[in-house]
C-alpha positions in Angstrom: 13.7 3.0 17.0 10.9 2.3 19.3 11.9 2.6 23.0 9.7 -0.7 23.3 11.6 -2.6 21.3 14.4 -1.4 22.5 14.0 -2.2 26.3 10.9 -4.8 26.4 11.4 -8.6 25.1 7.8 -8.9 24.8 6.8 -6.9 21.5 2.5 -5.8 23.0 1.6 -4.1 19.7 1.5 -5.2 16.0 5.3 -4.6 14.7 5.9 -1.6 12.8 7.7 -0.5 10.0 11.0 0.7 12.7 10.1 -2.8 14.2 10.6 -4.3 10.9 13.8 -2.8 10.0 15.2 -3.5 13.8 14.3 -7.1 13.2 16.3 -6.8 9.8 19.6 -5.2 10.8 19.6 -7.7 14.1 19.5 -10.3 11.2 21.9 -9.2 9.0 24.8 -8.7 12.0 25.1 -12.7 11.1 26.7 -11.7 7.9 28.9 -9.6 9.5 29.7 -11.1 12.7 30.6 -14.6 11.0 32.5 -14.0 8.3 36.5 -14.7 8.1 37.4 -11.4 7.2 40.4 -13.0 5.7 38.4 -14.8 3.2 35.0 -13.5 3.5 33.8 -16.8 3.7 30.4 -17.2 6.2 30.0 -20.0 8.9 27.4 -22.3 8.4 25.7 -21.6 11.9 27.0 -20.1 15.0 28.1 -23.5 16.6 31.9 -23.1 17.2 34.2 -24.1 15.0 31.1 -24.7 12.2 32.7 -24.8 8.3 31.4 -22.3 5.6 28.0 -22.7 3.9 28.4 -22.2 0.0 24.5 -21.2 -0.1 25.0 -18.7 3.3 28.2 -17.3 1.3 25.5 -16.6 -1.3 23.0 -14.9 0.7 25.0 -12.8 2.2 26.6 -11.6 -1.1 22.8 -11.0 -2.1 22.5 -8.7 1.5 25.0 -7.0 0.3 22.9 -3.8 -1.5 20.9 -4.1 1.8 23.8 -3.3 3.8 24.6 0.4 1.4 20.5 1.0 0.9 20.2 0.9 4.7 23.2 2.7 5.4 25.1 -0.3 7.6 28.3 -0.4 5.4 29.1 2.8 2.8 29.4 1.6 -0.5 33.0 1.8 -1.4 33.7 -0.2 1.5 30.8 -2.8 0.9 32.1 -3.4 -2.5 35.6 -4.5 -1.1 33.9 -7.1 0.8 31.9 -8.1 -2.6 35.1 -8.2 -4.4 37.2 -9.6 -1.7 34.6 -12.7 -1.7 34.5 -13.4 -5.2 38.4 -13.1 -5.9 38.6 -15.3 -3.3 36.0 -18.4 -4.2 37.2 -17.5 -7.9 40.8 -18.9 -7.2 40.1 -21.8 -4.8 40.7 -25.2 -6.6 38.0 -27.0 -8.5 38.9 -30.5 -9.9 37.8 -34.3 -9.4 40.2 -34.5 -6.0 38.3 -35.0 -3.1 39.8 -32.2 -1.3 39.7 -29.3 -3.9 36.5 -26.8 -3.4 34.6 -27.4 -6.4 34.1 -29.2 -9.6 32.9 -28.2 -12.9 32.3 -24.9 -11.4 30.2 -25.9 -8.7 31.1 -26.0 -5.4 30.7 -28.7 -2.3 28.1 -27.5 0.0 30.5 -27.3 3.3 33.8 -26.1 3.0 37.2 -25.0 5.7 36.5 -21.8 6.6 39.9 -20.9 6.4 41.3 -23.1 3.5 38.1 -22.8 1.3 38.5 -26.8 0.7 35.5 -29.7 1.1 35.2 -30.9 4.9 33.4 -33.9 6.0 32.8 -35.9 2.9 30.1 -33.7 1.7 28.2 -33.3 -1.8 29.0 -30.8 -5.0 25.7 -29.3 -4.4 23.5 -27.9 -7.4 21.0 -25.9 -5.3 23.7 -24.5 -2.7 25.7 -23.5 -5.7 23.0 -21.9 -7.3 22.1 -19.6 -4.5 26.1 -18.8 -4.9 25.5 -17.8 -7.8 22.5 -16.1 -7.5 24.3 -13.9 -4.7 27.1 -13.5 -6.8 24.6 -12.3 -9.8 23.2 -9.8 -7.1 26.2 -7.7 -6.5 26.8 -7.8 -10.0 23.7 -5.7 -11.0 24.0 -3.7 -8.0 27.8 -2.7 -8.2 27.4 -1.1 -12.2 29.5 1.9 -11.7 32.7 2.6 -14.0 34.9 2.2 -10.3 38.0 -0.1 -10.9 36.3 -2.1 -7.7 33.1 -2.1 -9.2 34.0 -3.1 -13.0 36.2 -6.2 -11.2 32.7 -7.6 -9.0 31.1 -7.9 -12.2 34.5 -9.4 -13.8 34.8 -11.8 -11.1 30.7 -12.1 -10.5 30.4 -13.3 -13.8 33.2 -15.4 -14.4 32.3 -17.4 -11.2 28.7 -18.0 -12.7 29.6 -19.0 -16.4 32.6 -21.7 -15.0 29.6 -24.1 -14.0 28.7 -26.7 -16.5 25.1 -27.2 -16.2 24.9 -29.9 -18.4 27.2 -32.0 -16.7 25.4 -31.8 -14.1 22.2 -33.6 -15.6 24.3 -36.8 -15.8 22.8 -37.3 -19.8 19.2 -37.3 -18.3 16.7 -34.0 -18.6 16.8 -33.2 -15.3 19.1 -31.3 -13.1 21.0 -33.9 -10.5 21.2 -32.8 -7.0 25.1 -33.1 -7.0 28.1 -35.2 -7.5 30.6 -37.1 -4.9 34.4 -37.9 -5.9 33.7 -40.9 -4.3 30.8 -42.3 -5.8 29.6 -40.1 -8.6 26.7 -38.6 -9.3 23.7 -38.3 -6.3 20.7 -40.3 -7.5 18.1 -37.7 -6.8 16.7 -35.2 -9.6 15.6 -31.5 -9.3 11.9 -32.6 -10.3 8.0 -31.3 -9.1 8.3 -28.0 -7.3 10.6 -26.7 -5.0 13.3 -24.2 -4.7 15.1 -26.0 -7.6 13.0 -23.2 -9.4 16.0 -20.7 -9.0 18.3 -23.4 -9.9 16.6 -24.0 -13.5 16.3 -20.2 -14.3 19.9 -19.7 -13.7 20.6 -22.7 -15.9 19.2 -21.9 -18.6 20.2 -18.1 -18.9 24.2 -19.4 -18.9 25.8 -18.2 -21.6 28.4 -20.2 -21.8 26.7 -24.2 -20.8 23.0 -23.3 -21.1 20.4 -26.3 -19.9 17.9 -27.3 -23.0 14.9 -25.7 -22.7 13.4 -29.5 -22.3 15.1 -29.1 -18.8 12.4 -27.0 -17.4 9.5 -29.1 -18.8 11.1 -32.4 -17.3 11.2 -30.1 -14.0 7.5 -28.9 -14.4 6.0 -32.3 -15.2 5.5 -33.8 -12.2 4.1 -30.7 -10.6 1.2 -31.4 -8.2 -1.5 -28.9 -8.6 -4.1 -29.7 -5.5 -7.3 -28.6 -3.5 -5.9 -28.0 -0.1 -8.5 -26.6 2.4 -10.3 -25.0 -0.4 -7.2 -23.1 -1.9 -5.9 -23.8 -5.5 -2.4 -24.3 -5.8 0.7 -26.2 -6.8 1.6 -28.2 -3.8 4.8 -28.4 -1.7 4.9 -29.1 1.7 8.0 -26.9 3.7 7.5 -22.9 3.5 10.9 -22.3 2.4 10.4 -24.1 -1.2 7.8 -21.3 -1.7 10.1 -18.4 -0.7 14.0 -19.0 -1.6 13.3 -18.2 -5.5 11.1 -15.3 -4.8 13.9 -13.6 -2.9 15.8 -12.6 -6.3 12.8 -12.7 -8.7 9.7 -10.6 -8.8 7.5 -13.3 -10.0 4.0 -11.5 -9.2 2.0 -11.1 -13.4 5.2 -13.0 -14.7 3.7 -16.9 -15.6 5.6 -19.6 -17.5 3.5 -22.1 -19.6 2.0 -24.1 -16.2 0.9 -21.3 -14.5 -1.1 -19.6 -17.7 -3.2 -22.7 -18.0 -4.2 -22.8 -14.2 -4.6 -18.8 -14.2 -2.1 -18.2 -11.2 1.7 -16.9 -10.8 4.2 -18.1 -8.5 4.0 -15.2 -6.0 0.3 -16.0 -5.9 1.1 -19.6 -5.1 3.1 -18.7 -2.2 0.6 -16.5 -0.3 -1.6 -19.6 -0.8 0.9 -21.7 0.5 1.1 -19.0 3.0 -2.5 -19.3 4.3 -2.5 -23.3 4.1 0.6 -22.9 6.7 -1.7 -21.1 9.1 -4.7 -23.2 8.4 -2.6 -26.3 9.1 -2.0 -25.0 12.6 -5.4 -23.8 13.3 -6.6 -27.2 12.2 -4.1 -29.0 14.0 -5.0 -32.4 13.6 -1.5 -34.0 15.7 -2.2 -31.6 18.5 0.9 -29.9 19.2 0.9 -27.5 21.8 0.9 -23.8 20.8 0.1 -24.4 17.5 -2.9 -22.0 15.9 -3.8 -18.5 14.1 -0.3 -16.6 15.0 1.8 -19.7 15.6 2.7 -21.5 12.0 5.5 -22.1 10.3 7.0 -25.1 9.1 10.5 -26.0 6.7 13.3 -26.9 7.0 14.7 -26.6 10.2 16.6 -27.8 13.1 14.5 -29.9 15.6 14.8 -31.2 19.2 16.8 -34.4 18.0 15.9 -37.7 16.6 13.7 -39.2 19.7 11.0 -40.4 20.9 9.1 -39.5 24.2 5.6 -39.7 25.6 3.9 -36.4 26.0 1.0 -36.2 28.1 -0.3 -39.6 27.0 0.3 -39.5 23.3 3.9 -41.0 22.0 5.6 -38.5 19.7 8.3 -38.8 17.7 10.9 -36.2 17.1 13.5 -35.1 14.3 16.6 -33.0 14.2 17.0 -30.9 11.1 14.6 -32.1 8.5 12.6 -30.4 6.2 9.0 -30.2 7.6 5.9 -29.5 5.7 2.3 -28.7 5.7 -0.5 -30.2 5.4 1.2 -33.6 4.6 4.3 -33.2 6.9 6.1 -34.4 8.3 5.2 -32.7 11.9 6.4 -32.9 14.9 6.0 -30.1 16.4 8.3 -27.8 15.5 7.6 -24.1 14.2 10.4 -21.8 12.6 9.6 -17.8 13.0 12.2 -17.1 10.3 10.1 -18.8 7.9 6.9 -17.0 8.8 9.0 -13.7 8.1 10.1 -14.5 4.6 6.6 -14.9 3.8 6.1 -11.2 4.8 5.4 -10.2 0.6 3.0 -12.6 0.1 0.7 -12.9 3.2 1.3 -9.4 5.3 -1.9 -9.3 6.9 -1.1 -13.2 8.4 2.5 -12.6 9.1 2.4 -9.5 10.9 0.5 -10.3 13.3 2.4 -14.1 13.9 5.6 -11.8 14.3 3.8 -10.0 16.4 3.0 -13.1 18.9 6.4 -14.6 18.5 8.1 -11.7 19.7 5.6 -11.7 22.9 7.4 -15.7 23.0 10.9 -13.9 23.9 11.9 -15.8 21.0 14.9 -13.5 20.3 13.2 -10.5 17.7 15.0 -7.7 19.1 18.1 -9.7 20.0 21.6 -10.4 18.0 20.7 -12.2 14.9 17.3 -11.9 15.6 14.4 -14.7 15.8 15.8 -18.1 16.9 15.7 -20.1 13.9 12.9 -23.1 15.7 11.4 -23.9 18.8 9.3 -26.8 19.8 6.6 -26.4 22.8 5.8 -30.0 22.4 9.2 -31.0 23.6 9.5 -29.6 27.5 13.6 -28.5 28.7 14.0 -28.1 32.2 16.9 -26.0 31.9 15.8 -23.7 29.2 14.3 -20.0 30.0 11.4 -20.5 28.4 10.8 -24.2 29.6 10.6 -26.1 25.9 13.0 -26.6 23.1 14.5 -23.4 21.2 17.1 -24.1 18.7 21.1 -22.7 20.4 22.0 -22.0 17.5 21.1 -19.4 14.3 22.2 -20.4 10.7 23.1 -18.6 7.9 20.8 -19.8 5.6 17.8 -18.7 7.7 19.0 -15.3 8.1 18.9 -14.4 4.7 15.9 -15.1 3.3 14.7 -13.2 6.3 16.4 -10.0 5.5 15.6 -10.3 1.9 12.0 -10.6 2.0 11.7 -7.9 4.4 13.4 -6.1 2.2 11.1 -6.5 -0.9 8.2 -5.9 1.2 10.0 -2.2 2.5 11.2 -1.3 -1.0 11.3 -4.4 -3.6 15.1 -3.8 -3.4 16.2 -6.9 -4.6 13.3 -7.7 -7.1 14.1 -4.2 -8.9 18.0 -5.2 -9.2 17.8 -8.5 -10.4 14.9 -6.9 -13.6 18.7 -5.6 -14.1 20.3 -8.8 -14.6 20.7 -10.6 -18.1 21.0 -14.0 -17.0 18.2 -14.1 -14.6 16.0 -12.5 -17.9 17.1 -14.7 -19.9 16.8 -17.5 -18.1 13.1 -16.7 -17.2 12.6 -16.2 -21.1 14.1 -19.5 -21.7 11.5 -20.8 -19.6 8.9 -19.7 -20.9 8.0 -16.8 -18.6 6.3 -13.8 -20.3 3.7 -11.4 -18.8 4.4 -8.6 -16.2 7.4 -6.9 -16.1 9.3 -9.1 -18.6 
């Protein structure tokens, strides 16, 4: 590893392939360094006493073939830890109690991080279940050797992944619901337009045992926006992360369902779009934030200063705390998240190299334990903080995978090769569909 890197906070070069991989195994430590090892579930962030995140469970089963390839864990002992988390969320209890994990086979997005069970009145979640599953799908392709260990991942992968009943979940409409309460029933909010739900769909409709209609995905695609945005075609929608989270498991570059065929794009082509409109946005800056510009963009869901409102050199702003911001429509106020420049890194090199390159010169944490801080905001000012504005305390799981993942498919298309390997995910695309490319 560069000796640069290694001593100097300030990164004074464009990052490297060494600087790449330091950036990823700094991120990846999160999966290690919170997880019960009793259980193997993973905190939600590094805030003490935090509960487990079903969809940070998920990623870091999917980091888990990132952890052999790399040579971090050997493989016999990385598929313990695979089966070990599986076996585990397998036998926790689903049912309509409040306090059980799950329900219908999905789970509730928070849960005890030693008892497995719901905390804090929170939702069944769809999408956090999905990328469950989707990490659960991932060890299953990767771990296909005739090893007792191995054959039981994809006995317990699978089982977990066929339990959910997807059409119970669309609450006898089309569309996928965004999850369910004991207390009050279904959540009125559908998976529709475009968004990460994309993942969710796929994986519903390559179930073998509940399969979504195929009338599913059109009712998601139909109220897709398709817009001119600073001269770029694409289909529109406003955080980063809704253009990246899918495209961690599936190659979708020359793959194209029946939407993208007639407007002559794919989704990975969509995201580098949605890439360079991020940067625009912050060259453009039409609020005026301070820092904002060429190789300082990046804005999705993320933790923010706090629900407040202050006046900042004559002009009253009003901030949030975690909420999913967006570009060009917002909302904006302010706040820019590194991690979600990184996962762009496949679509967009050329942009997000050097932006990595600038937040590292930031001291925002690049060669540090867990890597990037997740936001910071240098339109709120912090007397007591080192750098003198707002940086997030805290790093959360579900940031630190799509990190580690898309740096991964740039390096070697790890992920993207494995899950060409895995029946569901193909047949769900099908389903859809999808044709063209590798499929």
């Amino acid at each position: 590893m560069s000796n640069l890197l290694s001593t100097d906070p300030e990164l004074k070069r464009m990052p490297t392939e060494q600087d790449l991989g330091r950036l990823q195994f700094t991120t990846i430590l999160y999966y290690l360094h919170c997880t019960n090892p009793d259980n193997g579930l993973v905190r939600d962030k590094t805030q003490p006493d935090a509960p487990a995140s079903i969809a940070a469970i998920g990623m870091a089963l999917a980091t888990i073939p990132v952890l052999v390839e790399r040579g971090i864990i050997i493989r016999k002992f990385a598929a313990k830890i695979a089966r070990r988390r599986l076996e585990f969320l397998l036998d926790l209890p689903q049912g309509p109690e409040p306090d059980a994990s799950g329900y219908k086979g999905f789970f509730y997005h928070f849960l005890d991080i030693e008892t497995g069970r719901r905390v804090w009145e929170c939702e069944l979640s769809t999408i956090d279940s999905a990328f469950l599953f989707a990490g659960a799908l991932t060890v299953a392709a990767y771990f296909d050797g005739k090893a007792a260990e191995e054959v039981e991942i994809r006995r317990l992968a699978n089982a977990l992944y066929e339990r959910a009943d997807w059409n119970w979940a669309r609450d006898g409409g089309l569309t996928l619901t965004h999850g369910w309460r004991p207390e009050n029933g279904f959540i009125p909010y559908r998976w529709r337009g475009y968004d990460e739900g994309l993942l969710l769909y796929i994986l519903g409709l390559g179930s073998p045992t509940h399969p979504l209609p195929a009338d599913s995905y059109a009712a998601y695609t139909h109220s897709y926006e398709w817009r001119n945005i600073y001269g770029r075609e694409l289909l529109y929608s406003g955080p980063l992360f809704t253009h990246q989270l899918s495209h961690m498991w599936i190659d979708f570059r020359g793959i194209r369902d029946a939407f993208m065929r007639e407007h002559n794009s794919d989704y990975f082509l969509n995201s580098r779009h949605a890439t360079f409109v991020q940067q625009e946005y912050a060259i453009r800056n039409p609020m005026n934030f301070a820092g904002y510009g060429e190789h300082c963009w990046g804005f999705t869901a993320s933790d923010g200063p706090g629900w407040t409102k202050r006046n900042v050199d004559g002009i009253d702003r009003e901030f949030f705390d975690y909420i999913a911001r967006g570009a060009p429509y917002g909302p904006d106020d302010g706040t820019v998240a590194p991690w979600a420049v990184v996962a762009s890194l496949p679509f967009a090199p050329e942009i997000v190299i050097p932006t990595i390159s600038n937040f590292a010169r930031m001291d925002l944490g690049m060669t540090r334990l867990y890597g990037f801080k997740p936001s910071f905001n240098r339109s709120f000012a912090m007397e007591n903080g080192h750098t003198g504005w707002w940086v997030s305390p805290y790093h959360f799981g579900i940031d630190q995978g799509p990190v580690v993942l898309m740096i991964e498919n740039y390096r070697s298309e790890l992920l993207w090769n494995i899950m060409r390997h895995c029946g569901p995910l193909v047949v769900g695309l099908r389903r859809a569909g999808f044709s063209g490319g590798w499929l």
